[in-house]
KEBABA-581697 format. One line per field, with one value per residue (C-alpha): x, y, z; residue in three letters; residue number from 1. Coordinates in pm, whole numbers, plus 50000, padded with zeros to 5 digits. Layout:
px <- X / ...
py <- Y / ...
pz <- Z / ...
res <- ala / ...
n <- NUM / ...
//
This chain:
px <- 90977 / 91016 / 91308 / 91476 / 91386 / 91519 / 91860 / 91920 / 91790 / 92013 / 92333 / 92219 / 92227 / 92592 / 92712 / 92511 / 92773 / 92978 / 92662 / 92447 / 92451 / 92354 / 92237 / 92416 / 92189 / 92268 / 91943 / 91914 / 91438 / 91253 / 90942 / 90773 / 90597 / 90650 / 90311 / 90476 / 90816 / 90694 / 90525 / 90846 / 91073 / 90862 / 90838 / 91243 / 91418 / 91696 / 91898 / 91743 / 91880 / 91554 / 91536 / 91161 / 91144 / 90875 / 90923 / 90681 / 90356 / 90436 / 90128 / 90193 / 89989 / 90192 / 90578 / 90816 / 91148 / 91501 / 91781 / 91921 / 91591 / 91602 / 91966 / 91868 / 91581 / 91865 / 92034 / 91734 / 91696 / 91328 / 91104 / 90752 / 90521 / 90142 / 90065 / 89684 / 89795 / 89860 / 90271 / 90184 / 90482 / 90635 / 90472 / 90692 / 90994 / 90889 / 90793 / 91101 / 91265 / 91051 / 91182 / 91539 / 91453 / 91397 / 91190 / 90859 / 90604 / 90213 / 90106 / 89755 / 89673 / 89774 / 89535 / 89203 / 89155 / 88813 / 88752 / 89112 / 89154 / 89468 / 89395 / 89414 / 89646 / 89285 / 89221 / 89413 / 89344 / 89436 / 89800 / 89805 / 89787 / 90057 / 90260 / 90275 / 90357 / 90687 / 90775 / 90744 / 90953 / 91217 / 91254 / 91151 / 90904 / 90767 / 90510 / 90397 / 90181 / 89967 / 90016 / 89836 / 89533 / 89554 / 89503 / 89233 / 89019 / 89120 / 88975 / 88674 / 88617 / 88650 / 88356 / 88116 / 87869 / 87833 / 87464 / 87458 / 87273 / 87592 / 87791 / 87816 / 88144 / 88221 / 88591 / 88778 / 88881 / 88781 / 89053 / 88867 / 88625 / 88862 / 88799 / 88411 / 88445 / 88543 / 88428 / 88064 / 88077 / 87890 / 88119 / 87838 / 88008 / 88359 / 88471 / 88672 / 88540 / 88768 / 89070 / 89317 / 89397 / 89491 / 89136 / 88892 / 88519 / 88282 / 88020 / 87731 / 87901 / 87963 / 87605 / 87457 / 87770 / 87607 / 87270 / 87335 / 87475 / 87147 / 86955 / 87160 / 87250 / 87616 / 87807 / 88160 / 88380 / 88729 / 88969 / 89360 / 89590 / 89838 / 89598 / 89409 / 89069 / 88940 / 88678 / 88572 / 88568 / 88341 / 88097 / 88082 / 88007 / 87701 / 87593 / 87632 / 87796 / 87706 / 87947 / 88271 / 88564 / 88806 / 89193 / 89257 / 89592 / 89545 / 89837 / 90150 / 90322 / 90396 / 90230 / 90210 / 90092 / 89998 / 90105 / 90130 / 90479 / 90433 / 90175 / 89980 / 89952 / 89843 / 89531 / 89466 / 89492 / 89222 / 88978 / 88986 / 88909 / 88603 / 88467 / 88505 / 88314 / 88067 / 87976 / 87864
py <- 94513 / 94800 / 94652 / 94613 / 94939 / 95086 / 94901 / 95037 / 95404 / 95402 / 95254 / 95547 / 95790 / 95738 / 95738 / 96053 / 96245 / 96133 / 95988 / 96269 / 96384 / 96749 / 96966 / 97318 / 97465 / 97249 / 97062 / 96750 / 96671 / 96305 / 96261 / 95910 / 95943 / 96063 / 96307 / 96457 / 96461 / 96627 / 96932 / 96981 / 97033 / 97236 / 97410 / 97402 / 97369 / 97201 / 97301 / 97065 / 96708 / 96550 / 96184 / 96023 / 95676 / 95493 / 95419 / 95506 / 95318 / 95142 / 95094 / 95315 / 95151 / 94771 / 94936 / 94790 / 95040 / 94892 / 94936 / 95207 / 95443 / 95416 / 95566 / 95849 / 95970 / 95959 / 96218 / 96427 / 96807 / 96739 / 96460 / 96507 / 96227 / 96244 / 96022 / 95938 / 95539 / 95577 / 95457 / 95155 / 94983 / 95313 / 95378 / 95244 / 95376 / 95769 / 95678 / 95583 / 95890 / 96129 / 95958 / 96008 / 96404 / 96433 / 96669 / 96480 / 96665 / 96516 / 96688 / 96533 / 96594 / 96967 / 96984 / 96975 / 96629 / 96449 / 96135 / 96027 / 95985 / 95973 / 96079 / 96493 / 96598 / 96476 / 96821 / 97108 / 97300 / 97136 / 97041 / 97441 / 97408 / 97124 / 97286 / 97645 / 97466 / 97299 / 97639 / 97809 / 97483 / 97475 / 97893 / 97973 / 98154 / 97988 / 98038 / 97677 / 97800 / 98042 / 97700 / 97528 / 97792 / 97769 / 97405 / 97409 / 97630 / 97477 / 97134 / 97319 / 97422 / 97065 / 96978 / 97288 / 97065 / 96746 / 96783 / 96675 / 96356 / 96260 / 96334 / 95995 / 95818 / 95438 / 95351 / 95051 / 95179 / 95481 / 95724 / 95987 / 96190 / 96463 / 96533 / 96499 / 96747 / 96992 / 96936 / 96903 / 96508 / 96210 / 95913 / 95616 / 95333 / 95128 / 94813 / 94745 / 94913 / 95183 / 95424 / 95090 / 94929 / 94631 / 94526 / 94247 / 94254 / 94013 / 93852 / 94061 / 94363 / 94357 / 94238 / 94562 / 94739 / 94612 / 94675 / 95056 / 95093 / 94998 / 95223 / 95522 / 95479 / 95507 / 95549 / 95419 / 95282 / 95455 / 95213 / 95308 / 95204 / 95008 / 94781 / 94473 / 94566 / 94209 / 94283 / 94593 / 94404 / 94128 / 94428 / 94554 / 94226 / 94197 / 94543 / 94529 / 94680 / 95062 / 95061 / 95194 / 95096 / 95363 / 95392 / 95703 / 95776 / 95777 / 95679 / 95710 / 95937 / 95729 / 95420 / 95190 / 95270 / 95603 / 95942 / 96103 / 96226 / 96496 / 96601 / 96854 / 96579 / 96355 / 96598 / 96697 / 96260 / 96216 / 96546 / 96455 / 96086 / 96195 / 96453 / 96243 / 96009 / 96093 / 96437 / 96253
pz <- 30057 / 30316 / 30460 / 30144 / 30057 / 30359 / 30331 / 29950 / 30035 / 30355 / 30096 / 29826 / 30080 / 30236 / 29832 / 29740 / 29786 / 29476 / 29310 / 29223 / 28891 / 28876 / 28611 / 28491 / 28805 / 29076 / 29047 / 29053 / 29029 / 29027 / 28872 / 28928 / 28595 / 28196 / 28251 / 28546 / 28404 / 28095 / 28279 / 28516 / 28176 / 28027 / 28355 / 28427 / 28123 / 27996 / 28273 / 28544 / 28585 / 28556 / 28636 / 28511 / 28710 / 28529 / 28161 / 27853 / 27790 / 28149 / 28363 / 28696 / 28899 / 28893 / 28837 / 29108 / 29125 / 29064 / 29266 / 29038 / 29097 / 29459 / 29429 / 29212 / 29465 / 29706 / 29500 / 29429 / 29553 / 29473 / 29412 / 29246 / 29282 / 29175 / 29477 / 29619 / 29523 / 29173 / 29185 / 29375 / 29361 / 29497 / 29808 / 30023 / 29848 / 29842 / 30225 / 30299 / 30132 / 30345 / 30689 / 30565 / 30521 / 30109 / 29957 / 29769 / 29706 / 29591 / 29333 / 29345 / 29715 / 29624 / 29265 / 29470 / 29462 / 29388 / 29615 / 29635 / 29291 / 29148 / 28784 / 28824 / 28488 / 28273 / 28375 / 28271 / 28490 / 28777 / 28600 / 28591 / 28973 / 28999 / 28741 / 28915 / 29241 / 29074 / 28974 / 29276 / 29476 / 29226 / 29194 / 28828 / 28633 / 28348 / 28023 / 28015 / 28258 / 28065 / 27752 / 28005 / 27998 / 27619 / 27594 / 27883 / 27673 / 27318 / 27453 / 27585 / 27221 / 27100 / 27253 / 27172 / 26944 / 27177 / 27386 / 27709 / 27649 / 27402 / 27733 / 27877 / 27935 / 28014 / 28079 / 28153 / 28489 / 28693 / 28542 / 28377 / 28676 / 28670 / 28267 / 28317 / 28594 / 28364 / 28029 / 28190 / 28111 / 28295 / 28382 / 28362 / 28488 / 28460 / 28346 / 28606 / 28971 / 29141 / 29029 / 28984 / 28684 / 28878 / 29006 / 28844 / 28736 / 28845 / 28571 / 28778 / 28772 / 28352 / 28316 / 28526 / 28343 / 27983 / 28107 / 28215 / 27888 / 27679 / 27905 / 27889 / 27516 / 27543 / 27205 / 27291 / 27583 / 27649 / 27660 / 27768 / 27582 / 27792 / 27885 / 27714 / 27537 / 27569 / 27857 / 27723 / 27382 / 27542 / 27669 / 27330 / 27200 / 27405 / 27323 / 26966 / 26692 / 26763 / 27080 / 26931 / 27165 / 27157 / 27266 / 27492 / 27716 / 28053 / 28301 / 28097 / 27770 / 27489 / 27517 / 27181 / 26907 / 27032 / 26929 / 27324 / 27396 / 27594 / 27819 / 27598 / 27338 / 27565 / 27623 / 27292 / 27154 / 27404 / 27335 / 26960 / 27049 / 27225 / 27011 / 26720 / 26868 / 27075 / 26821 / 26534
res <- unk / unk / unk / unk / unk / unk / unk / unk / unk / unk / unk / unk / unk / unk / unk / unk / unk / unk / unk / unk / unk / unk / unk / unk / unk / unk / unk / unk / unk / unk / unk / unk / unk / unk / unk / unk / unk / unk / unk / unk / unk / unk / unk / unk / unk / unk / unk / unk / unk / unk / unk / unk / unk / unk / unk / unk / unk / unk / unk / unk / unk / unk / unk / unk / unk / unk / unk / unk / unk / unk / unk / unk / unk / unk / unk / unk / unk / unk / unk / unk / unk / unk / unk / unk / unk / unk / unk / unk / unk / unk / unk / unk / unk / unk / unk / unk / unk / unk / unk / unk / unk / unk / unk / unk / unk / unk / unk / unk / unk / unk / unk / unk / unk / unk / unk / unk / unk / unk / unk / unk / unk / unk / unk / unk / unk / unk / unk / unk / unk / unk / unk / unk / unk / unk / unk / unk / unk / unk / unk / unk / unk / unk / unk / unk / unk / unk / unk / unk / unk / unk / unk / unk / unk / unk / unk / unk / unk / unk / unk / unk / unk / unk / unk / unk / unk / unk / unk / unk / unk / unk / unk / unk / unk / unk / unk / unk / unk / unk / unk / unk / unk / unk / unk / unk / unk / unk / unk / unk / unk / unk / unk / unk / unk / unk / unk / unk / unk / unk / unk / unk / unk / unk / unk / unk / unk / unk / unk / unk / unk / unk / unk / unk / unk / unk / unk / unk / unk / unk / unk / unk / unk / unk / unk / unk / unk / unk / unk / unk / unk / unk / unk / unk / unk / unk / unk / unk / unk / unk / unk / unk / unk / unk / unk / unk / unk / unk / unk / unk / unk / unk / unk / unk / unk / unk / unk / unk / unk / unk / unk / unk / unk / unk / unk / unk / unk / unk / unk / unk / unk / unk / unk / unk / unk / unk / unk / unk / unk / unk / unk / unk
n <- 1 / 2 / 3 / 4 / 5 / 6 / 7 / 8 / 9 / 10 / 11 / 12 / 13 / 14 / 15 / 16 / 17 / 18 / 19 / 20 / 21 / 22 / 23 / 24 / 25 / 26 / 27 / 28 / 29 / 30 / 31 / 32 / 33 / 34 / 35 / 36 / 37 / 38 / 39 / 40 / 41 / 42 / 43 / 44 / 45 / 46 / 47 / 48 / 49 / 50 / 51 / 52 / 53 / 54 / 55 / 56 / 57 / 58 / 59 / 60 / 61 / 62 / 63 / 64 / 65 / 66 / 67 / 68 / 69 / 70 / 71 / 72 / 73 / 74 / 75 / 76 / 77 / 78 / 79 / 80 / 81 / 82 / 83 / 84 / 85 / 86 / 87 / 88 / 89 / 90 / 91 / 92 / 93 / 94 / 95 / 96 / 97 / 98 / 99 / 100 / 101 / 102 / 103 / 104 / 105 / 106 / 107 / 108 / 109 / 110 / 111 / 112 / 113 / 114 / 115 / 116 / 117 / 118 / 119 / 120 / 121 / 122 / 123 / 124 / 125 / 126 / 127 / 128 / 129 / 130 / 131 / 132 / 133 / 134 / 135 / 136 / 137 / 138 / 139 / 140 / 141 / 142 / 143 / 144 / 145 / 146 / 147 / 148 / 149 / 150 / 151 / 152 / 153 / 154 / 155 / 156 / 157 / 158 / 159 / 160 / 161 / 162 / 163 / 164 / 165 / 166 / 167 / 168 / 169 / 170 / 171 / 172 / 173 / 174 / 175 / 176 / 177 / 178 / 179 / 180 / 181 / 182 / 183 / 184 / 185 / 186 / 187 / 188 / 189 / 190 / 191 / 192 / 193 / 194 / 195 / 196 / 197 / 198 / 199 / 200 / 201 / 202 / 203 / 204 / 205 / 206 / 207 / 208 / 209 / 210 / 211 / 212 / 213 / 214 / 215 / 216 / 217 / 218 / 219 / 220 / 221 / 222 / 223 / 224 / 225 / 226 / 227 / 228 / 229 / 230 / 231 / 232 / 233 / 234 / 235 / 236 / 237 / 238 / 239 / 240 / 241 / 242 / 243 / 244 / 245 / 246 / 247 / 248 / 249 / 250 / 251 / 252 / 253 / 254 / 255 / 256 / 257 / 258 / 259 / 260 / 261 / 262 / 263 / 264 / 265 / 266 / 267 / 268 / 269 / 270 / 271 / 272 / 273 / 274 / 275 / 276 / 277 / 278 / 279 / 280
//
């Protein structure tokens, strides 16, 4: 994969010269994902040529680039990756792009990460962080960054009437410590272990998973919603009927069935999700 990599980046590279596509600035920015693409529009305008390499409602974690993609990083003036492992199948690709001298920048590593885990924009605040970091690389001032304060504290407000002991959060994978971090939220287990979408439960880990849930009296596991409720379906079936399994957005804008376009409604989908219910 590296080696193929290497031989289309080095190709895209030698063409860039008559490939590159810029915008009515002169820049040409890459952002691996719709969540990060979002915030660098807002952030930029429409006067950036902004290239978004993996598609809505795609899983981030599994997406393999085409030959096409690895040309347009070529291109870039900037690349803005959310890194820490999410874009799995892009690891080697953004690698490759450093060695050859492009810009890419992490915004995770630079949103005071928790454990190495990817899933930083499920905090506002820290997408304030990321976002004011794209505006100072690409040389603009923007108000999306005081609309990122805004929504911060609206969400806040969402969850005013929820007591602590309502607080309790079981996902299908480990994507939302970022959101209990600052909403004051207790992440009680996963269905599937780690920050991947891509790993596998074993039958001892969903019966301790079932039985934490009894104990702790969890209302509802947060499901996202590009990918398959059937284990979280087979928890709840085990529980019983007062587990609600509910759809949230967590790696990608847009996803079926979902009304998450841009990054803000991405946040507040998700906040009303939760209040509704875990405040009744």
């Amino acid at each position: 994969m590296r080696k193929l990599i290497g031989l289309l980046l080095a190709g895209a590279v030698l063409g860039s010269c008559t490939a590159r596509q810029e915008g009515p600035d002169g820049l040409t920015v890459v952002a691996t994902t719709g969540i990060i693409g979002d915030v660098i529009r807002n952030i930029g305008g429409d006067d950036l040529d902004l290239i978004t390499l993996i598609p809505p409602g795609v899983d981030p974690h599994d997406y393999v680039p085409s030959a096409q993609q690895v040309a347009s990083i070529s291109a870039a003036d900037f690349v803005f990756a959310n890194g820490l492992g999410l874009e799995e199948g892009l690891i080697d690709l953004l690698e490759q792009a450093e060695s050859e001298g492009l810009s890419v920048t992490y915004l995770a590593e630079h949103s005071d990460p928790i454990d190495r885990d990817p899933h930083f924009w499920h905090d506002p605040a820290r997408m304030r962080q990321a976002a004011e970091l794209v505006a100072q690389s690409i040389g603009t001032n923007s108000d999306y960054l005081g609309e990122l304060e805004l929504l911060d504290r609206e969400v806040e407000e969402m969850f005013d009437g929820i007591p602590p002991e309502r607080r309790l959060l079981v996902t299908s994978h480990d994507f939302f410590d970022y959101f209990a971090d600052r909403y004051g939220f207790e992440v009680v287990g996963t269905i599937i272990p780690g920050g991947s979408s891509l790993g596998s439960p074993s039958s001892a880990d969903l019966a301790a998973l079932i039985a934490l849930i009894k104990q702790r009296d969890v209302r509802a596991i947060f499901v996202e919603n590009t990918s398959s409720p059937e284990l979280a379906e087979s928890v709840a079936d085990d529980v019983g009927p007062r587990l609600q399994i509910v759809d949230v957005a967590s790696d990608s804008l847009g996803a079926p069935g979902s009304e998450t376009g841009t990054y803000a409604e991405l946040i507040r989908s998700n906040a009303t999700a939760i209040a509704a219910a875990l405040g009744g």
